[in-house]
C-alpha atoms as a printed R data frame, in Angstrom:
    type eleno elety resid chain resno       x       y       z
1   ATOM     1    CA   UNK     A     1   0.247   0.566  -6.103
2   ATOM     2    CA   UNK     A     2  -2.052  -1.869  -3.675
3   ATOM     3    CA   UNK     A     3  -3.924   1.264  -2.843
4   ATOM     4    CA   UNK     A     4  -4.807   1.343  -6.329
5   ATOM     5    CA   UNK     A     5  -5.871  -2.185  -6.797
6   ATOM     6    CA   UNK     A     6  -7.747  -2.037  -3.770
7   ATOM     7    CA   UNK     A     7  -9.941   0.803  -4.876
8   ATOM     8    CA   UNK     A     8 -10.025  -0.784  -8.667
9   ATOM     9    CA   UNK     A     9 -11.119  -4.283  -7.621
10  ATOM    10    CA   UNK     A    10 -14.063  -2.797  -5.025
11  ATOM    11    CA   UNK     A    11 -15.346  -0.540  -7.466
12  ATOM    12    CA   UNK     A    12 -15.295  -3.407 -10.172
13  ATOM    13    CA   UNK     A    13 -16.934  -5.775  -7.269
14  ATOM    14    CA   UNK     A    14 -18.844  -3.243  -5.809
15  ATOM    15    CA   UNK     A    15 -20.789  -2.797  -9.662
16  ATOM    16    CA   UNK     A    16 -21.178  -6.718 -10.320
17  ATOM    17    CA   UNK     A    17 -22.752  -6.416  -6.846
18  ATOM    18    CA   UNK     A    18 -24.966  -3.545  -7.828
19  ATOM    19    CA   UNK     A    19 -25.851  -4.810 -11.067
20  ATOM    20    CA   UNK     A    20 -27.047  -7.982  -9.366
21  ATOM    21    CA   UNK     A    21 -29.112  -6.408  -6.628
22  ATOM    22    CA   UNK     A    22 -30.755  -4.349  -9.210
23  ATOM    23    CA   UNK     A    23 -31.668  -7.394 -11.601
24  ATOM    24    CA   UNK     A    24 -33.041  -9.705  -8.870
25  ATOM    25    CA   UNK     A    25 -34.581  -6.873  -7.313
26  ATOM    26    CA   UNK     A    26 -36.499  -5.881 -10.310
27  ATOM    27    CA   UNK     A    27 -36.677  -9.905 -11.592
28  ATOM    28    CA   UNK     A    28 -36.535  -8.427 -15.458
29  ATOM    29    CA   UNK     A    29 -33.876  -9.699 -18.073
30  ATOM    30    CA   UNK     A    30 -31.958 -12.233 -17.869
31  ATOM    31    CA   UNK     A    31 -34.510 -13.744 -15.175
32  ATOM    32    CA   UNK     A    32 -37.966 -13.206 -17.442
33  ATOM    33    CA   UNK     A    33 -40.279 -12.406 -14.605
34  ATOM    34    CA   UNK     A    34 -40.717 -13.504 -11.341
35  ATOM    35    CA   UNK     A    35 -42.269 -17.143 -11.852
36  ATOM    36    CA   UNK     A    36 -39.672 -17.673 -14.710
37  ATOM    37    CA   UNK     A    37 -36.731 -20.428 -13.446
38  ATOM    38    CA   UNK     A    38 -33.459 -18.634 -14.035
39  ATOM    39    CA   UNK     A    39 -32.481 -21.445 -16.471
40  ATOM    40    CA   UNK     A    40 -34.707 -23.106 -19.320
41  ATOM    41    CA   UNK     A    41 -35.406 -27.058 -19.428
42  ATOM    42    CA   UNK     A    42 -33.074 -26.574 -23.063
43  ATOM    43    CA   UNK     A    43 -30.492 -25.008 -21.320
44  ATOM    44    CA   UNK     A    44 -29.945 -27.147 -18.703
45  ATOM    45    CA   UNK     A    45 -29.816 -29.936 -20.993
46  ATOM    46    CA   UNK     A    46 -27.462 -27.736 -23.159
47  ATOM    47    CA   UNK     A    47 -24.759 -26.981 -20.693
48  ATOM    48    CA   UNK     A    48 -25.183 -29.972 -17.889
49  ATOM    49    CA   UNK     A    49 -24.122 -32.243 -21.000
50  ATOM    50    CA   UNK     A    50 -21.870 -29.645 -22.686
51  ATOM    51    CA   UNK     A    51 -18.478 -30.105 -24.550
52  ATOM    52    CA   UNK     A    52 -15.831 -31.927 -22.063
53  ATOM    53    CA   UNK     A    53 -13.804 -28.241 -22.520
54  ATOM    54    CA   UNK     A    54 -16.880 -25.929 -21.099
55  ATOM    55    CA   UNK     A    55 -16.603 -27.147 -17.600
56  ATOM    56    CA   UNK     A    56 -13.037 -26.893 -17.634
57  ATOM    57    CA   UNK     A    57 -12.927 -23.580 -18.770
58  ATOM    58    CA   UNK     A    58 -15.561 -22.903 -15.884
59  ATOM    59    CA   UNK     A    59 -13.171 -24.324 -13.376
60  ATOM    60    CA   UNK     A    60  -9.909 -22.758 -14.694
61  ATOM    61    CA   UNK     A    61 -11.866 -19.115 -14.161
62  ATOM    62    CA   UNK     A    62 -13.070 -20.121 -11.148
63  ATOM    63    CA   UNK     A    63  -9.724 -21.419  -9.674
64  ATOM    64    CA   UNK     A    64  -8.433 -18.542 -11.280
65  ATOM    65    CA   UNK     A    65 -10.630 -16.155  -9.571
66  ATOM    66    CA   UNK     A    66  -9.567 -17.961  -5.689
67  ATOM    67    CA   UNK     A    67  -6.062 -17.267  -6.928
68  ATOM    68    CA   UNK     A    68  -6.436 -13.959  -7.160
69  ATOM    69    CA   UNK     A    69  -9.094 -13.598  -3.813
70  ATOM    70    CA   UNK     A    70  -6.101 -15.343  -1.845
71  ATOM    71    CA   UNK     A    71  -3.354 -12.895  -3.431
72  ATOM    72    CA   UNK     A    72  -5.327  -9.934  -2.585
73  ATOM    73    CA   UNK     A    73  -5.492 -11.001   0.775
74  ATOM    74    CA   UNK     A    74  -2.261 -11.644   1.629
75  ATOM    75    CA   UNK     A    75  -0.933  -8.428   0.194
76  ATOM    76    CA   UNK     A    76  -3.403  -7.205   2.590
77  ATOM    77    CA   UNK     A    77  -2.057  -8.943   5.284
78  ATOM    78    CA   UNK     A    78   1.634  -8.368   4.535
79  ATOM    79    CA   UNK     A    79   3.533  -6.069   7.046
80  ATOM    80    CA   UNK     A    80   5.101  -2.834   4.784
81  ATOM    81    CA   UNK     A    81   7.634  -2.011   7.661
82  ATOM    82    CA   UNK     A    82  10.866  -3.589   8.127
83  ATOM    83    CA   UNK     A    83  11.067  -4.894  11.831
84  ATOM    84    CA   UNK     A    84  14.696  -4.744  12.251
85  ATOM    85    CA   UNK     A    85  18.295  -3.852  10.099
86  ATOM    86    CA   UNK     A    86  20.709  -6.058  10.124
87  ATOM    87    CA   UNK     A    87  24.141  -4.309  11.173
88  ATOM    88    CA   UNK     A    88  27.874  -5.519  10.853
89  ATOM    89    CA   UNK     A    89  29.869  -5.124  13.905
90  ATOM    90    CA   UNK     A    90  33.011  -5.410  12.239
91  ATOM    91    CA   UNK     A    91  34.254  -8.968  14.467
92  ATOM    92    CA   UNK     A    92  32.316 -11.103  11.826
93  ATOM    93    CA   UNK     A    93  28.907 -11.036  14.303
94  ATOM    94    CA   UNK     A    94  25.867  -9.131  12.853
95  ATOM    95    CA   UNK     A    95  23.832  -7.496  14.816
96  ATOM    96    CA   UNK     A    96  19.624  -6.491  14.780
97  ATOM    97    CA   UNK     A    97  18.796  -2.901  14.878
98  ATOM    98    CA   UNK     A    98  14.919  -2.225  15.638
99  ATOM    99    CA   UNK     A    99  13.662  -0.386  13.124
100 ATOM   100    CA   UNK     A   100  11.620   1.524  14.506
101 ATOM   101    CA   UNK     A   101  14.080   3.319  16.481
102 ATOM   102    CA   UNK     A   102  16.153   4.384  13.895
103 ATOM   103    CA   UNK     A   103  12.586   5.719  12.582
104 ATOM   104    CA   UNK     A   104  12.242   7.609  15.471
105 ATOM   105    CA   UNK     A   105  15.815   8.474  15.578
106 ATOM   106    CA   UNK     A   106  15.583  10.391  12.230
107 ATOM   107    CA   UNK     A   107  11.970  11.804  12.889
108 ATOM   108    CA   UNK     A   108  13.772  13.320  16.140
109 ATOM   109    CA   UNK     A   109  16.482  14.455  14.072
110 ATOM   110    CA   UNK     A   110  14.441  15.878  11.123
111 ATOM   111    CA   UNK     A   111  11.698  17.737  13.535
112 ATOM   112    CA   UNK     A   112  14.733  19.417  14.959
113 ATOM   113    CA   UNK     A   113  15.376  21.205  11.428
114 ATOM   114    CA   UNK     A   114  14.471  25.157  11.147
115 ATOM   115    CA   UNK     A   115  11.322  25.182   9.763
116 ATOM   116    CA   UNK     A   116  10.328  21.427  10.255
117 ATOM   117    CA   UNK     A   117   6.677  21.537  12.104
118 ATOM   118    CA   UNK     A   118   6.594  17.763  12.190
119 ATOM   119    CA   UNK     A   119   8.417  14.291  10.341
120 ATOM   120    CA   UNK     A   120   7.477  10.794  10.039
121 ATOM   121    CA   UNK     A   121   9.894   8.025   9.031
122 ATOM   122    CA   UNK     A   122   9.606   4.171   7.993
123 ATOM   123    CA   UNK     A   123  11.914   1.837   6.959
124 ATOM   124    CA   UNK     A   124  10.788  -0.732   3.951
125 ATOM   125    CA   UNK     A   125  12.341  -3.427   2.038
126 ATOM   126    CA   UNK     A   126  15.207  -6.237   3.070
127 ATOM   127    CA   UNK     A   127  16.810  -6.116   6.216
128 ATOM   128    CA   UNK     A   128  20.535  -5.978   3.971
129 ATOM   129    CA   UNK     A   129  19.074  -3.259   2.178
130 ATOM   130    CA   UNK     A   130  16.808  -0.658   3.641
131 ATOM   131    CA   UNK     A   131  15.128   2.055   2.040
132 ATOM   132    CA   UNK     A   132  13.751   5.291   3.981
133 ATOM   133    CA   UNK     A   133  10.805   7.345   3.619
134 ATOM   134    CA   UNK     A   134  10.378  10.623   5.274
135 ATOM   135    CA   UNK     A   135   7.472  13.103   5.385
136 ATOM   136    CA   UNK     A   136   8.484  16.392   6.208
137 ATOM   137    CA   UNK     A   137   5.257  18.662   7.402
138 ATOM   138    CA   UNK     A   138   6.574  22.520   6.958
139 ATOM   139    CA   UNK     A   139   5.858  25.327   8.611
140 ATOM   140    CA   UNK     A   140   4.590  28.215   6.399
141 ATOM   141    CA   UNK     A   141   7.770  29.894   6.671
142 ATOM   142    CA   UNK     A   142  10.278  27.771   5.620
143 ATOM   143    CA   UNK     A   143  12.241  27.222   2.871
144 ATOM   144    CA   UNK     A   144  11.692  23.080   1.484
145 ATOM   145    CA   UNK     A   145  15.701  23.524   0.015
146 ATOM   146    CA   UNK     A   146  16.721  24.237   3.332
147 ATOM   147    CA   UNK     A   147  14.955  21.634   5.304
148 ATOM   148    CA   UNK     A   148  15.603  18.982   2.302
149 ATOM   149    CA   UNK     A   149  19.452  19.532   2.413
150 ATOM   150    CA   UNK     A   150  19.761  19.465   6.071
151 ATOM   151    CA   UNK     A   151  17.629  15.923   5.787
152 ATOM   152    CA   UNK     A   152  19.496  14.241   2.784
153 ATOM   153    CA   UNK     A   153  23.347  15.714   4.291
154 ATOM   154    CA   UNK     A   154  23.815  15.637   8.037
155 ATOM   155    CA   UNK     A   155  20.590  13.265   9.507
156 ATOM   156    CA   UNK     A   156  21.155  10.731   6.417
157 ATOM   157    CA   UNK     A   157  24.770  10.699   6.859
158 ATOM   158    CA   UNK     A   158  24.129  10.146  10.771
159 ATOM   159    CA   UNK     A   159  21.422   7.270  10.239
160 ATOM   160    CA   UNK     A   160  23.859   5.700   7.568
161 ATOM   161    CA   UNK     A   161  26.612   5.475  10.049
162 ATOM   162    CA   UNK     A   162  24.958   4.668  13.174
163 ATOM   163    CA   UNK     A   163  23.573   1.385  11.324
164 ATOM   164    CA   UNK     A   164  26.691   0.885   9.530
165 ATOM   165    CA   UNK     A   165  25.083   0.885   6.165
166 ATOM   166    CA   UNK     A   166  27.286   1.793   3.344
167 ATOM   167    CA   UNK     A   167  23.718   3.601   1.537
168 ATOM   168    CA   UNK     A   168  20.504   4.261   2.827
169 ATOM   169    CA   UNK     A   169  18.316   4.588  -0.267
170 ATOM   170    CA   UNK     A   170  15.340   7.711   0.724
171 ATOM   171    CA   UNK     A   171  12.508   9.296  -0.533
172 ATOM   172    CA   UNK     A   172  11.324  12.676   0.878
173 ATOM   173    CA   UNK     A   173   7.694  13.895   0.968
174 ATOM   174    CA   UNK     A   174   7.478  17.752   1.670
175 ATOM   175    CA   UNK     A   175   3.806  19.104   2.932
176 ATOM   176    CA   UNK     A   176   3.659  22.525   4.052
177 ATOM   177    CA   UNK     A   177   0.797  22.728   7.076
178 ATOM   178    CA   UNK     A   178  -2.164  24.485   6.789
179 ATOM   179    CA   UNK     A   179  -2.123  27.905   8.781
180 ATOM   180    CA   UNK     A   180  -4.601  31.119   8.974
181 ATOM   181    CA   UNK     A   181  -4.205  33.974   7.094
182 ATOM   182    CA   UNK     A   182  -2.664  36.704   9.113
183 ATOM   183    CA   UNK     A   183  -4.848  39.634   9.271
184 ATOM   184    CA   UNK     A   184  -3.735  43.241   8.992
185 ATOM   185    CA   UNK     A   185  -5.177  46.024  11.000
C-alpha cells in the first residue's frame, strides 16, 4: 500500500509543480503579465484584514499539510523487516532469534525443492507474532503445486518448530523465470 501512496502523492506533487513552472514561466493568468504584482492593492487589503476564521483555516491546512509531510516520511523511514523472533525456551527465559537467519534458513530450504530455481524470504510484523513471505522463482519445468506443498508442509513445519512458534502465518509468491525457447532441428 505505501508503494501506492508514494507514486499517488508524487504524481499529485509532481503536477502542482508542473502547473506552477508552466504559469510563472509563461507569467499569464493568475499573474496578469509580467509587470503585474501577483496580488492587487484590494486584495491585500481584503485578505491581510480578513475574517478572524480565514487565517485559521490557512493554518489548520497548512499544519495539516506538515502532518502529513512528517507521516510520509517516517513510513519512509520505517524498517519493514523484523530484526529478531522472540522464542520460548520452555524454563520461563525467552530467547532472540535473528531473523534473518531463519530467512535464510527457509530460502536454503525452499531453493532445495525440485523445480525451485531461486527463493527469497522475510519476516514482518511483531516479534510474538511473525508473518512470512516467500518468493518462489520456478524453473520452466516445474509444477507450482509441487513446489507450493513441499513449502507450506515440510519447510513451514521445520521453521515453525525450530522457533518454537505455535503458527507461522505465510504468503507465497510463485514467478516462473524467463528461459529461451528451445529450438528444434
Amino acid at each position: 500500500m505505501l508503494g501506492a501512496v508514494n507514486r499517488t502523492l508524487l504524481a499529485l506533487v509532481g503536477a502542482v509543480l508542473l502547473a506552477a513552472g508552466a504559469v510563472l514561466l509563461t507569467a499569464s493568468w493568475p499573474l496578469n503579465g509580467r509587470h503585474a504584482p501577483l496580488l492587487a492593492e484590494e486584495a491585500r487589503r481584503r485578505y491581510w484584514h480578513a475574517e478572524d476564521w480565514w487565517w485559521w483555516a490557512v493554518l489548520s491546512g497548512l499544519g495539516l499539510c506538515v502532518v502529513l509531510a512528517l507521516w510520509w516520511l517516517l513510513s519512509q523511514v520505517r524498517r519493514p523487516r523484523l530484526a529478531a523472533v522472540v522464542v520460548d525456551t520452555g524454563d520461563g527465559a525467552y530467547a532472540l532469534l535473528r531473523g534473518r537467519a531463519l530467512e535464510e534458513a527457509v530460502a536454503a530450504e525452499a531453493g532445495a525443492v525440485e523445480g525451485v530455481a531461486g527463493c527469497r524470504a522475510a519476516l514482518r510484523r511483531r516479534r510474538g507474532a511473525p508473518a512470512l513471505r516467500v518468493a518462489l522463482e520456478l524453473e520452466p519445468h516445474a509444477v507450482p503445486a509441487d513446489a507450493l506443498a513441499a513449502v507450506a508442509g515440510q519447510i513451514l513445519t521445520h521453521a515453525r518448530t525450530s522457533a518454537g512458534l505455535p503458527e507461522l502465518p505465510t504468503e507465497a509468491r510463485l514467478k516462473v523465470t524467463s528461459h529461451r525457447a528451445q529450438r528444434v532441428t
